[in-house]
Structures are given as C-alpha cells and as structure tokens.
C-alpha positions in Angstrom: -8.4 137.8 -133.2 -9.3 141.0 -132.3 -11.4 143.4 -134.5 -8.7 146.0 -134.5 -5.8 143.4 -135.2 -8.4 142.1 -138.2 -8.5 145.8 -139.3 -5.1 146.5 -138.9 -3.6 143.5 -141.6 -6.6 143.3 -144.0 -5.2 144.8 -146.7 -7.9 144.5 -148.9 -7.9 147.4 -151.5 -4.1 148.1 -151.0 -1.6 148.0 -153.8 2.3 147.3 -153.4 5.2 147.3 -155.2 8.0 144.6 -154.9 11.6 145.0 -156.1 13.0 141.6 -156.4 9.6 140.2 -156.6 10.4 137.0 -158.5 12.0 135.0 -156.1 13.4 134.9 -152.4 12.2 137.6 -149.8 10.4 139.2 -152.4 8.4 136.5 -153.5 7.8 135.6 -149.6 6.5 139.8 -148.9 4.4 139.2 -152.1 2.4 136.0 -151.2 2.0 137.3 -147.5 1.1 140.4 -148.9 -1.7 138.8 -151.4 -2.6 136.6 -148.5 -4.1 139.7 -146.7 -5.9 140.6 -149.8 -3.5 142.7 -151.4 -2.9 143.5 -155.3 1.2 143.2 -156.1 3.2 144.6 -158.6 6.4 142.6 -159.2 9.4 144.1 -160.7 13.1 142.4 -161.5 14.9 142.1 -163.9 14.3 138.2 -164.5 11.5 138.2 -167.4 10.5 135.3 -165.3 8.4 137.4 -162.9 5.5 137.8 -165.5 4.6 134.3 -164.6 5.3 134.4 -160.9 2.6 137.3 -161.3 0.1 135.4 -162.6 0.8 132.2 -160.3 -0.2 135.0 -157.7 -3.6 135.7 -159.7 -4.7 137.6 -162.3 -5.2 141.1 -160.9 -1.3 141.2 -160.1 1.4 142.3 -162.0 5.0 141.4 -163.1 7.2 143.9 -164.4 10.3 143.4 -166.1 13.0 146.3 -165.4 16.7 147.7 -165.0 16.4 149.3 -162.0 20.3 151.1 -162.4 18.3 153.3 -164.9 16.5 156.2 -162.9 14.2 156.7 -166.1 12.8 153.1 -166.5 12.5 153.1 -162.6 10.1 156.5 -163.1 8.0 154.9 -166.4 7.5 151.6 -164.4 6.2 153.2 -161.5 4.0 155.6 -162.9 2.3 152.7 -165.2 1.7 150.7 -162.0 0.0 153.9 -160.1 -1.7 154.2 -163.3 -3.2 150.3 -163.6 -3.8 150.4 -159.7 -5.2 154.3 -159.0 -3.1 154.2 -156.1 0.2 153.2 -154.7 -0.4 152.0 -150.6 3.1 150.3 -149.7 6.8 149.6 -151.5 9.4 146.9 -150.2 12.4 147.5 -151.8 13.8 143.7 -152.0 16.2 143.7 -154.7 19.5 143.3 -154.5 23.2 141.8 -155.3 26.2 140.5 -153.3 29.8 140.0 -155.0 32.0 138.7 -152.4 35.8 139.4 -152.4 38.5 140.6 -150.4 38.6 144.9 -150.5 42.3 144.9 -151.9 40.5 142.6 -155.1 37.4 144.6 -155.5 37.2 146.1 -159.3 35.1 149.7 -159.6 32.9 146.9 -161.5 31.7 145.5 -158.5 31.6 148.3 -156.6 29.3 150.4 -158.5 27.3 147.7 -159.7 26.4 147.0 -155.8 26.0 150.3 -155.4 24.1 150.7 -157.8 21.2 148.3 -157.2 21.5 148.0 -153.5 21.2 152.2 -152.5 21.2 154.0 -156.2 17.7 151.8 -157.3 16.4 151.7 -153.8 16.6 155.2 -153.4 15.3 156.2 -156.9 12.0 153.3 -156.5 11.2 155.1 -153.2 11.5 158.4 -154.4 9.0 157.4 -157.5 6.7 155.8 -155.2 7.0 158.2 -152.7 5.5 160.9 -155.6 2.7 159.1 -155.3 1.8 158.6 -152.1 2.0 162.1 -151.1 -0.4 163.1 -153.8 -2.8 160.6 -151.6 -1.4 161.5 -148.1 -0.4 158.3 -146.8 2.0 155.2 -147.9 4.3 152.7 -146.3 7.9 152.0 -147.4 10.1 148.8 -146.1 13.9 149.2 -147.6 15.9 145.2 -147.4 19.1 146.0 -145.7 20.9 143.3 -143.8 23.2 142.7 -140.9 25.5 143.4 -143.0 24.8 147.4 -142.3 25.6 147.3 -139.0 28.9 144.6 -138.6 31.9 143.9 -140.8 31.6 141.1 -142.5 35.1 139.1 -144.5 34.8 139.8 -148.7 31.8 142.1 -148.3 33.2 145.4 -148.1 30.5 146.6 -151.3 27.6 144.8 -149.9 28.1 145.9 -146.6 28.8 149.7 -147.4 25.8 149.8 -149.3 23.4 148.2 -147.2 24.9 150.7 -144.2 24.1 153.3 -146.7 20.4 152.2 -146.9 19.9 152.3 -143.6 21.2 156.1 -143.3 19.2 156.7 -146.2 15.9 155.3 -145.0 16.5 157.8 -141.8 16.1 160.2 -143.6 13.0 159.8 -145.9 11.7 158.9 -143.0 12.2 162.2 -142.0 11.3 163.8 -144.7 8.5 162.3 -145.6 6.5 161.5 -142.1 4.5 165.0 -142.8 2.8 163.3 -145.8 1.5 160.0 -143.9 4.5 158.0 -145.3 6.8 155.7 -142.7 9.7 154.4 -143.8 11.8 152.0 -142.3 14.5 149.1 -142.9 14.9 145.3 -141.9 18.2 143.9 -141.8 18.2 140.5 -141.9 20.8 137.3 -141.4 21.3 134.9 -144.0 18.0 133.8 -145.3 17.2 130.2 -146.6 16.1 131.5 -150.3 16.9 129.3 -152.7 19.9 130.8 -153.8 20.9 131.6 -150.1 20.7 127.5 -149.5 23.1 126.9 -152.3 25.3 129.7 -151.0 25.7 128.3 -147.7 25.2 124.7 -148.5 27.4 122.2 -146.4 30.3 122.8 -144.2 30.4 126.6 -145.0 27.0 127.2 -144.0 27.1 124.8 -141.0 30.1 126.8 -139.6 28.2 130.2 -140.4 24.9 129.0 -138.8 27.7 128.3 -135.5 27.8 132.4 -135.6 24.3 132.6 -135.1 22.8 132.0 -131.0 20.0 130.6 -132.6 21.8 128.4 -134.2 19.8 128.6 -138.0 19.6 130.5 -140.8 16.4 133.1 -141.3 13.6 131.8 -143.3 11.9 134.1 -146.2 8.4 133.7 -144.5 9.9 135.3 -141.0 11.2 138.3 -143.1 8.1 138.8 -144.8 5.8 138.7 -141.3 8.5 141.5 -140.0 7.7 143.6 -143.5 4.0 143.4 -143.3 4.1 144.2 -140.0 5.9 147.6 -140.9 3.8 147.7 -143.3 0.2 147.1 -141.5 -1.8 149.6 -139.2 -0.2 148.4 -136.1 3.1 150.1 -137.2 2.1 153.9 -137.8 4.2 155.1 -135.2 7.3 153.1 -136.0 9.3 154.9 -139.1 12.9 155.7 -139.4 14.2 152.4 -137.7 16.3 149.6 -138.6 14.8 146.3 -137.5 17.1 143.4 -137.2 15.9 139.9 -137.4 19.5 138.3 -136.9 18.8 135.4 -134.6 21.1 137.2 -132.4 24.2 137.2 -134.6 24.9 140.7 -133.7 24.4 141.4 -130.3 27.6 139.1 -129.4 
C-alpha cells in the first residue's frame, strides 16, 4: 500500500463519536474505526453499550443517552470532547423504523421517528460541530437510507425523515465547509444486522432481496468501509453528497 493511502486511513490520535454505537452499523463503523487506531465514544440508549465499549478496549467509551433531549445530547458531547481534548469525526448511526400504512400512522410514531432519525441527528452534529470548529477541521457521516430517495409501502415516517437528513446534511455541509468540516450522508439498503436478519428472515426477505440486482442484502462491514472512507483523508473534497450503497435497488 501506498504511503499516502497508509497516511490517509491511519487514524491514530483521532477520536469519534458513534450514535447507535452498540450494535448494527454502528458497532460495524466503531470496530473499523478502532481497527485504524482510533479512540470511540459510543452512545445509545441501550445501557448495554458500556460493555461493547470496553470489549473495544479500555481507552473507549460507552455512553448511555436519550438523544430526543437536545440538553443531554449537549452534556454528553461536551464530556466526551472533554475526556478526549478533541472531537475528529461523528457518524450519526442511530435510528428507528415503525412500519405501517400512512392512513394508520399515530402522531406517536411520527414524531418519535422524527425525532431520533432528523431531530437527534441534527442536534449531535450541531454539538459536535461546536467543537470541531474551535479546532478547524472534523468529519461528519449522517445514516440515511434508500429510503430518502424512493417510496417505500408502510414507511411513510422513516422515509420522510431519512429524506430530511439528506436535505439537511446539504446544508451543514454548506455551512460548515469554511471550518474544515465535510459532511455527508450514506443511504444504504437493507443491512444484515442482527435485527435486520430477523426483520427480513424467510420468504419476506427472500422476495425483498428479488428487488435488489445484486440479489443480497448489505452487510454492516460494507457500510462501515463506505463511512471511513468519508471519513479518511482520501475524501476531503467529497462533502454535501448522498452516497448510496443499494446493490442497485434504485437505479431500476
């Protein structure tokens, strides 16, 4: 491997912050992301992730935290800027899916989607974002989903909220490209996560993976090498884009 590809993914030094960090894509971008010599800060709501922090080693962390409460998002990120001195990339991973048809969907479901998909993405970015200005540079991958960009039957929350992700993460990307910090989104396809497996087990998943030219669902490892790619210093001219990584579901 080249020097400059060496360079450009050691990320030794580095400090992230994963929403959604204790399991699925989050996990995945935390593991890659420790893989290239990065610390981690984990944060979801499942008091679980402490442990999943310290299966990663002992210089990460896992946070517990509601991210539908703009305060607690603030506190948590300022006390991991605080136990790392710096704050390099964010990966906004968490998120929720309720699946019914638009004439059945309560104002429940709709701002409770809402609320962690776009409301806590965009409230985590803006806290990190504080911080990286201060240090001139940062990196910020927002989870979106094919969903943003094609209707899909019973998601009429997920996908309005994951279409406004991707409008939002245009414009901090925007905004914020003066300061050294990109951001961008990655929309992917079903992923095989553990609770995407038992979402999609048998004939329902074998019809959906039909949809798909590929003819399979995503795996959480292929995300995660799309975010650190976004994330690495072979990406600082790519910011304000929605990267797909569909199998080809939606170019038909």
């Amino acid at each position: 491997m080249s020097g400059f590809l060496n360079r450009a993914f050691d990320l030794k030094g580095r400090c992230a912050v994963i929403t959604g960090g204790g399991a699925g894509i989050g996990l995945a971008c935390a593991t890659l992301l420790v893989e290239c010599g990065a610390r981690v800060a984990l944060i979801d709501r499942d008091p679980g992730v402490e442990a999943v922090a310290v299966n990663l080693g002992s210089e990460h962390l896992g946070l517990v935290a509601d991210l539908s409460r703009p305060d607690q998002i603030q506190t948590t990120i300022n006390s991991i800027a605080t136990r790392f001195g710096r704050l390099d990339f964010l990966v906004n991973s968490a998120g929720v899916v309720f699946l019914d048809k638009a004439l059945n969907v309560t104002e429940q479901t709709w701002d409770t989607t809402l609320d962690i998909n776009l409301k806590a993405s965009f409230f985590v970015a803006q806290a990190c974002a504080r911080h990286m200005i201060e240090q001139g540079c940062g990196r910020i991958v927002n989870l979106a989903s094919q969903a943003a960009i094609v209707g899909l039957d019973q998601h009429v929350a997920y996908c309005a909220s994951k279409a406004a992700v991707v409008g939002m993460t245009k414009v901090l990307a925007m905004e914020w490209a003066p300061y050294g910090i990109t951001v961008n989104a990655v929309s992917p396809t079903i992923v095989e996560t553990a609770l995407g497996k038992k979402a999609w087990a048998g004939e329902r998943g074998e019809q959906a993976k039909k949809q798909i030219p590929v003819g399979r669902f995503a795996q959480p490892e292929e995300v995660a090498g799309l975010v650190l790619y976004l994330l690495s210093g072979v990406a600082h001219m790519v910011t304000g884009e929605n990267v797909v990584i569909d199998g080809g579901y939606s170019i038909q």
